[in-house]
C-alpha positions as CSV (number, residue, x, y, z in Angstrom):
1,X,0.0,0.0,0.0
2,X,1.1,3.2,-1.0
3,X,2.2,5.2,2.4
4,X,0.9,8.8,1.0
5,X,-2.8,7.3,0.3
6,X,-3.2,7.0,3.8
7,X,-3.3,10.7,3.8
8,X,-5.1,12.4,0.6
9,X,-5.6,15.7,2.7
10,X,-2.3,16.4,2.1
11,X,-1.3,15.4,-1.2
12,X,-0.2,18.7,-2.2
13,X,3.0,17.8,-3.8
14,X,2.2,15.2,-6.8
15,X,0.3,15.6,-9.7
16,X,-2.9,13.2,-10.0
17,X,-2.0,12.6,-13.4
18,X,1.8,12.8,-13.6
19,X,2.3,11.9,-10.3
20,X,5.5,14.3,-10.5
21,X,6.3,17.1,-8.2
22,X,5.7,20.7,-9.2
23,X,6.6,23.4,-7.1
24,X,9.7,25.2,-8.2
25,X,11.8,25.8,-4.7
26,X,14.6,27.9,-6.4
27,X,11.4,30.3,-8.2
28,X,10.1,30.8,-4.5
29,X,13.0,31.7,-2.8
30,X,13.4,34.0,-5.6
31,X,9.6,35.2,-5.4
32,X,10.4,35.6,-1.6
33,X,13.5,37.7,-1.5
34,X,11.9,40.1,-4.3
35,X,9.4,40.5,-1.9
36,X,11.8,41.0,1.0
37,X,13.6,43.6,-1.2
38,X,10.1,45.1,-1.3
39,X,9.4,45.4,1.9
40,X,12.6,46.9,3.1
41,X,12.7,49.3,0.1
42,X,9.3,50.7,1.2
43,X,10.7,50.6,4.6
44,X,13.9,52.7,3.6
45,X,11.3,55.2,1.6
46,X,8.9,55.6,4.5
47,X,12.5,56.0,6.7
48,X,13.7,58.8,4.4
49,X,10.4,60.6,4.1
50,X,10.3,60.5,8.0
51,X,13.9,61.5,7.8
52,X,13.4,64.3,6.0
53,X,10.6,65.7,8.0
54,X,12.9,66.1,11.0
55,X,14.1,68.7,12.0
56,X,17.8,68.3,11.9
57,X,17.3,67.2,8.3
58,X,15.6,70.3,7.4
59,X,18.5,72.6,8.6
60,X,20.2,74.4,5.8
61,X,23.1,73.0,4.1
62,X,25.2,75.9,5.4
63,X,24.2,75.4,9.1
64,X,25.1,71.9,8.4
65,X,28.2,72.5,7.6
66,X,29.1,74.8,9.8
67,X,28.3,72.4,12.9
68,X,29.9,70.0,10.8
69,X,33.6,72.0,11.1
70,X,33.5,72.2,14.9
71,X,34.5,68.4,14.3
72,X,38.2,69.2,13.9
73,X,38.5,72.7,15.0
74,X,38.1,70.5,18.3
75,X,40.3,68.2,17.5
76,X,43.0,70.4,16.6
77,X,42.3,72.4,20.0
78,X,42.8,69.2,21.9
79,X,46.2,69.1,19.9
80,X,47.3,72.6,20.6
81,X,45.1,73.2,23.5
82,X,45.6,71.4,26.9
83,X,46.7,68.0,25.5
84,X,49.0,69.5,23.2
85,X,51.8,67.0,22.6
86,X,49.5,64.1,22.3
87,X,49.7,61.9,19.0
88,X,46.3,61.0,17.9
89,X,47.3,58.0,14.9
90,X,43.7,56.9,14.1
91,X,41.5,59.2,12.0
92,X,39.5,61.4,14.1
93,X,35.7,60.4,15.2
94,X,34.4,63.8,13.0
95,X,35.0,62.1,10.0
96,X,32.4,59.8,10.1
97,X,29.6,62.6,9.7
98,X,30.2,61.2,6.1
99,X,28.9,58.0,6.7
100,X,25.6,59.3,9.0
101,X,23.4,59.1,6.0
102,X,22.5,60.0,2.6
103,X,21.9,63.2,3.3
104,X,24.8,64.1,5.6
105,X,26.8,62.8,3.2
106,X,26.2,65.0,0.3
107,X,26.9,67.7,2.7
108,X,29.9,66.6,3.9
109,X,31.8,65.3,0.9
110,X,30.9,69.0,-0.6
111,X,32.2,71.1,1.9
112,X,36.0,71.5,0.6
113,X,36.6,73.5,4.2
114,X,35.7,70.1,6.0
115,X,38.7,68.2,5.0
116,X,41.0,70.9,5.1
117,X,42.0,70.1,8.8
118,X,44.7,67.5,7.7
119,X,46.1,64.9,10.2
120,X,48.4,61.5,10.0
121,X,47.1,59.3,7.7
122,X,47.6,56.8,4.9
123,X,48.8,57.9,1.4
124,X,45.7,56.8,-0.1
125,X,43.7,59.0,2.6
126,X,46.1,62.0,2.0
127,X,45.0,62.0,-1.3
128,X,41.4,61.7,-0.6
129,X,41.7,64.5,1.9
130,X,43.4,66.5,-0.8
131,X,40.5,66.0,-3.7
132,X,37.7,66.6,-1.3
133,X,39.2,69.8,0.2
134,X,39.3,70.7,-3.7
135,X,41.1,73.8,-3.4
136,X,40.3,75.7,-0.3
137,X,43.5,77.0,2.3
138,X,45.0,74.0,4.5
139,X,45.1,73.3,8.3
140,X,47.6,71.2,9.6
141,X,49.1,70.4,13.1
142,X,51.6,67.6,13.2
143,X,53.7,65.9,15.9
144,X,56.8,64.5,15.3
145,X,58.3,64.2,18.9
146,X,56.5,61.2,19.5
147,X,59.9,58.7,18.0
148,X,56.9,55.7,16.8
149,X,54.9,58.2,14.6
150,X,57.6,60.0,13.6
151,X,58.5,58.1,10.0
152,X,54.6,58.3,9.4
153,X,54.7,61.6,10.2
154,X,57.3,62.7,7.7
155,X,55.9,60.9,4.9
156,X,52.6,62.1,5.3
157,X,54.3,65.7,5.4
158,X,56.2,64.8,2.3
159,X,53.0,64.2,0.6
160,X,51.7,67.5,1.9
161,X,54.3,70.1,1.4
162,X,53.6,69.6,-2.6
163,X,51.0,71.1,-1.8
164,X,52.7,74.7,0.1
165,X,50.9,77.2,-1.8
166,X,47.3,76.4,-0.3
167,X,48.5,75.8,3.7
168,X,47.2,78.7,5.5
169,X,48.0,77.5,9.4
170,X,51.1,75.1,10.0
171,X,51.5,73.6,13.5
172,X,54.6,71.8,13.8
173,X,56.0,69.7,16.9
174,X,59.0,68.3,16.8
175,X,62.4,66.7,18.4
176,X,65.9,67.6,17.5
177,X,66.0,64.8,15.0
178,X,67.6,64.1,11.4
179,X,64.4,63.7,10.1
180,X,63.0,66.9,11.7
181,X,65.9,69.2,10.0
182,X,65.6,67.4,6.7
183,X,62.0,68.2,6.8
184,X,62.4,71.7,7.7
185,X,65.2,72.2,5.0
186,X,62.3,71.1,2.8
187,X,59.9,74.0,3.5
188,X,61.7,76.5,1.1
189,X,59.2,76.9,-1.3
190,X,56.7,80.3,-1.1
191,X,53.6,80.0,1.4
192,X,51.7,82.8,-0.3
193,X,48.4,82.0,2.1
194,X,50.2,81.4,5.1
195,X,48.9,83.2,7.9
196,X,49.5,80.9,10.9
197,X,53.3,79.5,12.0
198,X,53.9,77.8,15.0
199,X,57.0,75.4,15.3
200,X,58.2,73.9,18.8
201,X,60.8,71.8,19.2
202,X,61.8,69.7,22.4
203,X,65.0,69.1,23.5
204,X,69.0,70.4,22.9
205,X,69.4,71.6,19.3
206,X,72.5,69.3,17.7
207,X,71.8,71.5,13.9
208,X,71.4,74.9,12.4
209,X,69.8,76.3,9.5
210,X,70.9,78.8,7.8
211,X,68.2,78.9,4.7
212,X,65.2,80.9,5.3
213,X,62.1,79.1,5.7
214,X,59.3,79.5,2.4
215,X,62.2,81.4,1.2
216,X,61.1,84.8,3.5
217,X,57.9,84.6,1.0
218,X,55.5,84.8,4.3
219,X,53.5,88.1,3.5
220,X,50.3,86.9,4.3
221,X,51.6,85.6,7.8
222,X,49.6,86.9,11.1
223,X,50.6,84.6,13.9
224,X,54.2,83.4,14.5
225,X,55.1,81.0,17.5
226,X,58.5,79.7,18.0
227,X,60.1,77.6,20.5
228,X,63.5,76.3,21.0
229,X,63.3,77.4,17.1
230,X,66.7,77.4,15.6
231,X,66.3,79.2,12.1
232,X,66.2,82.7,11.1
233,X,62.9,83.8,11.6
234,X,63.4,87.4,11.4
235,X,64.2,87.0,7.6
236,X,60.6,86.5,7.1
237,X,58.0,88.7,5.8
238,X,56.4,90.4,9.2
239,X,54.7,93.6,8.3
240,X,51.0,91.7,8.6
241,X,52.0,89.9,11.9
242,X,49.4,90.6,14.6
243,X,50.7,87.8,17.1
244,X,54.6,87.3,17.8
245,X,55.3,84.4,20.9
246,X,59.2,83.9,20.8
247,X,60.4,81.0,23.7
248,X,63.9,80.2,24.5
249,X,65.8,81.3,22.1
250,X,68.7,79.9,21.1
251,X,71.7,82.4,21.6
252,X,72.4,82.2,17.9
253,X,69.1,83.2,16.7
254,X,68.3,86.3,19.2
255,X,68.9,89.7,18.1
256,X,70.6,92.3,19.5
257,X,68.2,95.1,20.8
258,X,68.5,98.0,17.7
259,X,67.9,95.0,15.4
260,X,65.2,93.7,17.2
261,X,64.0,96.9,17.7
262,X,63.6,97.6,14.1
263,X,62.4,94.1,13.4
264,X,59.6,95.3,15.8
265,X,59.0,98.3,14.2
266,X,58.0,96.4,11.1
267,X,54.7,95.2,12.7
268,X,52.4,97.8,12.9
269,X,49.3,95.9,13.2
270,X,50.8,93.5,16.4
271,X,48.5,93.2,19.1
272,X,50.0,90.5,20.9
273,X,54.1,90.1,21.9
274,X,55.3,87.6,24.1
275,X,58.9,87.2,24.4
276,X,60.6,84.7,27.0
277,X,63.6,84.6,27.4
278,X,64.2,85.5,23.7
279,X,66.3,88.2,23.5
280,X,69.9,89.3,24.8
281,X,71.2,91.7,27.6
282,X,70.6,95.1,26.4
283,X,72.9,96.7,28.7
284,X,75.8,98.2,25.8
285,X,72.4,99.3,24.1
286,X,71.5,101.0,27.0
287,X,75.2,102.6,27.4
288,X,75.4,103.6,23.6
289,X,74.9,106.7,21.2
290,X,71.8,104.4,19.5
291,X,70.1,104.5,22.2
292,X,70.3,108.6,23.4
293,X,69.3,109.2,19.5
294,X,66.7,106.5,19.4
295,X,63.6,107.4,18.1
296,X,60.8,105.8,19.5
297,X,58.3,104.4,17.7
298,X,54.3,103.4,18.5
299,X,52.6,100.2,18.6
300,X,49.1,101.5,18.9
301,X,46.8,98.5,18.0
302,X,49.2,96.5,21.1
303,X,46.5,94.9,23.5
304,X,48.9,91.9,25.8
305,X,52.7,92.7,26.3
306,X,54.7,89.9,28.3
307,X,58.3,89.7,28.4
308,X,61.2,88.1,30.4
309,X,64.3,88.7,29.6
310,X,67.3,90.9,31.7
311,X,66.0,93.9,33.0
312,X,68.2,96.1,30.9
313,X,66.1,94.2,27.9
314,X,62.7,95.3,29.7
315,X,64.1,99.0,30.2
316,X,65.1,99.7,26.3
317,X,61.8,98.1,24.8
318,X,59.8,100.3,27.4
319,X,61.8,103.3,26.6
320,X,61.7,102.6,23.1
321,X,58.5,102.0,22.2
322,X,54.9,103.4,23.3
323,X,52.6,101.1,24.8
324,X,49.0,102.0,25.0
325,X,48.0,102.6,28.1
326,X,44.9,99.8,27.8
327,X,47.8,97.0,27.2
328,X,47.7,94.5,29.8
329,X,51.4,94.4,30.4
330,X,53.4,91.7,32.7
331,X,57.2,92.1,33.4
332,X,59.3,89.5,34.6
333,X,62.9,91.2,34.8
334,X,66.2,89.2,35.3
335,X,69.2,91.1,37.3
336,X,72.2,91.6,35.9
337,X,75.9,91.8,37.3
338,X,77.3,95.2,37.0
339,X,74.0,97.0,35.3
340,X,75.1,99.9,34.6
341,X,73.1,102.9,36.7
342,X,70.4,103.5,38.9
343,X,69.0,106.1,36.3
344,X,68.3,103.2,33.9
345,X,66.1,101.8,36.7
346,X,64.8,105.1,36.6
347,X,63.7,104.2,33.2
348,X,61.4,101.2,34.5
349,X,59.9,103.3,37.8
350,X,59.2,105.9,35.5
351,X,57.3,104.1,33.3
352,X,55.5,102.1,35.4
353,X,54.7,104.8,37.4
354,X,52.6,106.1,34.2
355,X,50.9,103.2,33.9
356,X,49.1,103.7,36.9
357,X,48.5,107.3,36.5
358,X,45.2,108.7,35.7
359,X,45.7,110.7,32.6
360,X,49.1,110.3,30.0
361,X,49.8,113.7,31.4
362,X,50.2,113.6,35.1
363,X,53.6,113.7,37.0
364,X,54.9,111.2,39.0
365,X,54.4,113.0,42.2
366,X,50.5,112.9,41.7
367,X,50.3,109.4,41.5
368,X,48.4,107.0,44.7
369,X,49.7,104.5,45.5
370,X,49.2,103.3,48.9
371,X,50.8,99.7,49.8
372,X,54.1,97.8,48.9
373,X,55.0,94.4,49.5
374,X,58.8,93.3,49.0
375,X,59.5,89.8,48.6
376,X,62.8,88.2,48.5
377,X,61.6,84.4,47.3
378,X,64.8,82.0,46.8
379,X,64.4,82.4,42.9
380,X,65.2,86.5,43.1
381,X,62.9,88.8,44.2
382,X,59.3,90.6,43.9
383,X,57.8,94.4,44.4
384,X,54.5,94.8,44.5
385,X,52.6,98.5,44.7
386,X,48.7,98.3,45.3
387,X,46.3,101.9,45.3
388,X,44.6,100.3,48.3
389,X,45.6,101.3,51.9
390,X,46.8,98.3,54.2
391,X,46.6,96.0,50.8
392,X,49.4,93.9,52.7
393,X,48.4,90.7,52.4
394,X,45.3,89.6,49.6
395,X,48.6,88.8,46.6
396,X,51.3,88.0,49.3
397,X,50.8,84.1,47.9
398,X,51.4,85.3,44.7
399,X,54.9,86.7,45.7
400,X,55.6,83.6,47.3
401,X,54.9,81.4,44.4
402,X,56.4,83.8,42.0
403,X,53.3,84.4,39.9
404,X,54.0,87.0,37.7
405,X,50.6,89.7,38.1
406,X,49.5,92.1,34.9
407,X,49.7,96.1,35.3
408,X,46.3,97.7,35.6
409,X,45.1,99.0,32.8
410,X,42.8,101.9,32.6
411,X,39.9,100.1,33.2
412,X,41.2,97.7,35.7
413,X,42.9,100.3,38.1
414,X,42.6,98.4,42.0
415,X,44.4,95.3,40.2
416,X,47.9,95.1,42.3
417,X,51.2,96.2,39.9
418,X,54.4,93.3,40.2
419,X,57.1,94.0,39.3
420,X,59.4,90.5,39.7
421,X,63.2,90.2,39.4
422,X,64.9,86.9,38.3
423,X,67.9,85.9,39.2
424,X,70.1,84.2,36.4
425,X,71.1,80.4,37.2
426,X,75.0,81.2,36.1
427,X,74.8,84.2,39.0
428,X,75.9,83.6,42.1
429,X,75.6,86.7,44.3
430,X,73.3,89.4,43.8
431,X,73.3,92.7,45.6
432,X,69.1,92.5,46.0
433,X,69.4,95.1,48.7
434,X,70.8,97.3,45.7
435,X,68.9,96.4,43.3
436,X,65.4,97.0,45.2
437,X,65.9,100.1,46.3
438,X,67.0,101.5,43.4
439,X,64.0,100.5,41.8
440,X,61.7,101.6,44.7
441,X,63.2,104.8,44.9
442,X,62.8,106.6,41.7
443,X,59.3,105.8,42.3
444,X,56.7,108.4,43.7
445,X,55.8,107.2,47.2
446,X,54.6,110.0,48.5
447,X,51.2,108.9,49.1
448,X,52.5,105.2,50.6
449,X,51.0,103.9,53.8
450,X,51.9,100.8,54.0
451,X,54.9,98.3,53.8
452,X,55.1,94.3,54.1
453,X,58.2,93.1,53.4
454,X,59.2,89.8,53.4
455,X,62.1,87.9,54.4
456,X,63.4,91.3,55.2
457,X,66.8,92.0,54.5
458,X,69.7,93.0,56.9
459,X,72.1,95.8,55.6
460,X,71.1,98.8,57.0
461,X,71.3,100.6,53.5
462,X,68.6,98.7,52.1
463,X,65.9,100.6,54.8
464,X,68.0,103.8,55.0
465,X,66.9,104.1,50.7
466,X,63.7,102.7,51.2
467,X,62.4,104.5,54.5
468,X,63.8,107.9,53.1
469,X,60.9,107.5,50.5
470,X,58.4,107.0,52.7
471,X,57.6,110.2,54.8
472,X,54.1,109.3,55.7
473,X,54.4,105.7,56.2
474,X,52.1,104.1,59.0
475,X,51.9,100.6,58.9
476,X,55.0,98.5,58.5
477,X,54.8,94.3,58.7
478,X,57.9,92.2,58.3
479,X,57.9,88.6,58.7
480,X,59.5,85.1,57.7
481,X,63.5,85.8,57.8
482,X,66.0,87.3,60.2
483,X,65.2,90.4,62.5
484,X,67.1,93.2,60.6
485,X,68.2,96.1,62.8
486,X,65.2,98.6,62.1
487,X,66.5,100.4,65.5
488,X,69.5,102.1,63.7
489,X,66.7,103.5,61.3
490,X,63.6,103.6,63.8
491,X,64.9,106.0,66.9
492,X,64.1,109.2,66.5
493,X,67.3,110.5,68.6
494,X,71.0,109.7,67.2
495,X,72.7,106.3,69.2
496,X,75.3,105.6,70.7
497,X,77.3,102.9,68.3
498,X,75.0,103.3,65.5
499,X,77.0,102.4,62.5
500,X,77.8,105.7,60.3
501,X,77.1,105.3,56.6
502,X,78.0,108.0,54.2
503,X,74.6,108.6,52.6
504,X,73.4,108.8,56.2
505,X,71.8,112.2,56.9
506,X,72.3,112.3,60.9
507,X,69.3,114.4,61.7
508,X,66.8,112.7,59.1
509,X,64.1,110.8,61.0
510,X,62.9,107.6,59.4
511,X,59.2,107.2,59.5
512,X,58.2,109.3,61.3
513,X,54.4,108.8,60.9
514,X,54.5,105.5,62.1
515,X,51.7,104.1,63.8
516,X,51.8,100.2,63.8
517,X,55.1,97.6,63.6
518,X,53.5,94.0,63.0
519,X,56.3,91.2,63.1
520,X,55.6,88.0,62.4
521,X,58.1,84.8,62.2
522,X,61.2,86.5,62.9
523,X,64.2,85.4,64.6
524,X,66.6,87.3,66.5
525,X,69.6,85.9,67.2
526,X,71.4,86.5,70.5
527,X,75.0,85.4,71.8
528,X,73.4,84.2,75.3
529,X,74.1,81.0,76.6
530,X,71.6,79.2,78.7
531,X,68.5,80.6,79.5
532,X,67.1,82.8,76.9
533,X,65.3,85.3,78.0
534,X,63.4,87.7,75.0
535,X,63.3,90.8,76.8
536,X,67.1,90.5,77.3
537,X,68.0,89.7,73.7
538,X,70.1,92.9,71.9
539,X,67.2,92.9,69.2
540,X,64.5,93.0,71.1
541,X,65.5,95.5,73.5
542,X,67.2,98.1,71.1
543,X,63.9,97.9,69.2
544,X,62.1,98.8,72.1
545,X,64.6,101.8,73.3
546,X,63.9,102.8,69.7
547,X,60.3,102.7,69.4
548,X,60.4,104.8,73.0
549,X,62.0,107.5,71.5
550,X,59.5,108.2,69.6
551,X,57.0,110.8,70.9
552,X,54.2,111.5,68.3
553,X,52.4,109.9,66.7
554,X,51.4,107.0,69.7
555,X,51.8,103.6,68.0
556,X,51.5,99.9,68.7
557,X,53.9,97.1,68.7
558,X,52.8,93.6,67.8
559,X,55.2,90.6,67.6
560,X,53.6,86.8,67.1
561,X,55.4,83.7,66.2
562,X,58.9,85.4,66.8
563,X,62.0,83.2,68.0
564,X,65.0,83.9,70.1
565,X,67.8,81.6,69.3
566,X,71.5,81.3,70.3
567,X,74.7,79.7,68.9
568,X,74.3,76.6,71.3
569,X,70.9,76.3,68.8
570,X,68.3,76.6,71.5
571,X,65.4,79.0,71.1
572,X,62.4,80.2,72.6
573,X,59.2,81.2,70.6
574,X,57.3,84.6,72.3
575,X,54.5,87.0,71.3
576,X,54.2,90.7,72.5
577,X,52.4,93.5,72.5
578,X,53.0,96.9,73.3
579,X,53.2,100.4,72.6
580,X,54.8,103.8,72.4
581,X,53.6,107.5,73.3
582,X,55.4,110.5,74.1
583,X,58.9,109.3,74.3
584,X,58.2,105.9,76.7
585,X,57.2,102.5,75.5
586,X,55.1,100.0,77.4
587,X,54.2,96.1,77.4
588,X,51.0,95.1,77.3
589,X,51.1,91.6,77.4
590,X,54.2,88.8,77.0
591,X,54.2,84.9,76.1
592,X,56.9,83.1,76.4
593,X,57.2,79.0,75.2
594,X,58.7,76.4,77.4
595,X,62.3,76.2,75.7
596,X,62.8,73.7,72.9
């Protein structure tokens, strides 16, 4: 019996006549996947119809592609911004707007200023990057310090620097390599759209160039920033510069101060200048004919000036040229051996002292300031004048830490004024006593109230200048160092034993509006063995008999945290107050430590 009679119900797949199959499997599978294709083509219709009802896909092309650009204008500021340094190998994620859909995709392969932002990648890529930026300017930031992307790197730059004529910003990080100097001995063809130029370079230089980069054919060129950079960069086309950041450079490659000078001249549209540690001494400059027949020149578009360099460098620029008086200015000024004069320091008080005058006109004599702190840090030293009374202590951090603050500008007048002075690491010994009180006095501090110095120092000279400035002073805090002897300069009434000193006017009276001594932290050293007793100490005591010769005005003594010490090394930490009035001086109140 034939098995498939016993169910006739489902004899679907013979033929009662033929008895031979009929259904065509291959023709259905076919018939299915048409209808599959169907199905997910009405799907993809109904997709892009909903697609193009949204929003986003209704924006303009040119919105589009303007949020499409903030792609790698982030990525480059990651590059140069915080992480600069970093090597990114891998394409960057803003390239795969292309791929979003249809839509985004049109718009992105047509927007030429898209792929302009070139970065490390394959031949083939570089090429592609090339075409689809058609012929719009070029963006490129490239590290070669990293030593595994560095042979990438130069090939890929190879491929690029055909292409010269259309880069318009050139970022270049490198190491003091072979390969880095061939490269650069590469770049001598014209950059006609070059406006940005920044090459760093880490390390020792071993090589020199003595080519000019482009072939000086930079006259488009707005921003220059060089580090450790060892070509000729002043052989360049400069006149359009609006931004000039020079950084260590190397002896070979830094000016003398006339050529600089007229380098500088050049750029009448620069709005920026930073220069650390760029430039030479100018001290012969400042000692020659060129610079009593200078003329100076203006940089009036100037908004941010920051230099550090020797301080006869600071003293001829600032002579030499006019600064606006909205520049936001910061000095950081390096002491030399054997400067020349105190009138050159004259120079820098002068000037500063007009940048914290109301009005281009007024005399130093009318100018208000009303606090200075003096900080001798171990890495040189720090002035710092404020226009607020008693303004002692808010930046005395800042001196500590060596933070070098802006001058006010005319807008910004209560901001404090710091003037710092670096000591050079081949110097040894520096007369900072001489240095600072040269500066401080050529300055107008007739209207000073208050002093804070810190770390005070000990020659007797150093407060003789200083003091002699200050006629009206009130308030004077000293702390953190040794006790100086302020008696020699405090008594009112000549001493026995005072030390004589020719500049020494014997009946000039230092201070004399004194009202308040704070000391804080000091130690004053005493030859007595034993028992140490603070009111027996030389220092203590002479300051006292000092302070008691003075009869008006009353004023009050207040010493915390201060230490007696002797030669066997013990010492004894005390606090005291007291006061003085009409020739006598009194203790409030005395505590004394246990001995340590």
């Amino acid at each position: 019996m034939n098995p498939l009679n016993q169910y006739p119900s489902t004899n679907l797949w013979l033929d009662s006549e033929s008895s031979v199959p009929t259904y065509d499997m291959e023709t259905t599978a076919m018939a299915h996947m048409d209808e599959e294709s169907t199905i997910n083509s009405a799907l993809s219709n109904l997709e892009i119809q909903r697609n193009s009802v949204c929003f986003i896909s209704r924006l303009p092309t040119e919105t589009l592609e303007e949020v499409f650009i903030h792609g790698p204008c982030d990525y480059y500021g990651a590059c140069y911004g915080e992480d600069e340094g970093l090597v990114i190998p891998r394409p960057p994620s803003w390239v795969n707007v292309s791929y979003v859909c249809r839509h985004w995709r049109s718009v992105a392969l047509n927007c030429a200023t898209l792929w302009t932002y070139l970065f490390i990648t394959s031949s083939r890529w570089t090429e592609e990057l090339l075409a689809r930026s058609k012929q719009a300017p070029l963006k490129l930031y490239v590290n070669l310090f990293d030593r595994e992307n560095r042979s990438r790197g130069i090939r890929f730059l190879e491929e690029v620097i055909s292409h010269v004529e259309r880069i318009q910003e050139l970022r270049l990080d490198l190491a003091f390599s072979h390969d880095s100097y061939q490269f650069i001995s590469k770049l001598s063809s014209p950059a006609p759209s070059l406006q940005n130029l920044q090459i760093w370079f880490r390390g020792r230089p071993s090589e020199w160039w003595t080519s000019v980069p482009f072939g000086g054919d930079t006259l488009a060129l707005r921003t220059l920033d060089l580090s450790h950079c060892t070509v000729p960069w002043y052989s360049l086309k400069l006149s359009g510069l609006t931004k000039l950041c020079l950084y260590t450079a190397p002896v070979r490659f830094q000016q003398n101060t006339a050529d600089f000078l007229a380098t500088l001249k050049c750029m009448q549209d620069l709005t920026y200048l930073c220069l650390e540690d760029a430039l030479a001494s100018a001290a012969d400059f400042l000692s020659s004919t060129a610079f009593n027949t200078f003329q100076k020149f203006n940089l009036s578009h100037l908004s941010y000036f920051d230099i550090d360099a020797p301080v006869s460098t600071v003293i001829a620029l600032l002579s030499c040229v006019n600064i606006p008086l909205r520049t936001e200015i910061l000095l950081h000024c390096r002491v030399e051996y054997d400067f020349p004069s105190p009138d050159h320091y004259s120079l820098l008080s002068s000037f500063l002292a007009q940048r914290l005058a109301t009005s281009e006109d007024q005399a130093l004599s009318s100018l208000t300031f009303r606090s200075l702190v003096i900080a001798f840090p171990r890495w040189g030293a720090q002035l710092t004048f404020s226009v607020t009374e008693r303004d002692c202590d808010g930046f005395f951090a800042v001196a500590c830490m060596g933070t070098v603050c802006s001058i006010p500008d005319e807008e910004d007048g209560d901001r404090p004024l710091i003037v710092t002075l670096d000591r050079d690491e081949s110097m040894t010994t520096i007369d900072w006593d001489y240095s600072i009180s040269h500066i401080c006095c050529p300055v107008a501090l007739s209207d000073l109230r208050s002093v804070h110095v810190l770390n005070p120092p000990s020659p007797l000279t150093f407060w003789m200048r200083v003091l002699g400035c200050i006629q009206d002073l009130r308030y004077m805090k000293l702390g953190k160092g040794d006790m100086p002897n302020l008696a020699a300069v405090l008594s009112v009434t000549p001493r026995d034993g005072t030390e004589n000193h020719a500049d020494q006017d014997p009946n000039q009276i230092y201070a004399p509006a004194l009202e308040e001594l704070e000391l804080y932290e000091l130690v004053f050293q005493t030859m007595v063995e034993g028992d140490i007793d603070p009111l027996k100490v030389a220092g203590v005591r002479s300051l006292c008999d000092a302070l008691a010769t003075r009869k008006e005005p009353r004023g009050r003594l207040t010493m915390t945290g201060c230490t007696v010490r002797n030669p066997d090394g013990q010492k004894k930490q005390f606090d005291m107050e007291g006061g003085w009035e009409g020739g006598r001086f009194h203790i409030v109140e005395l505590k004394v430590e246990s001995d340590t």
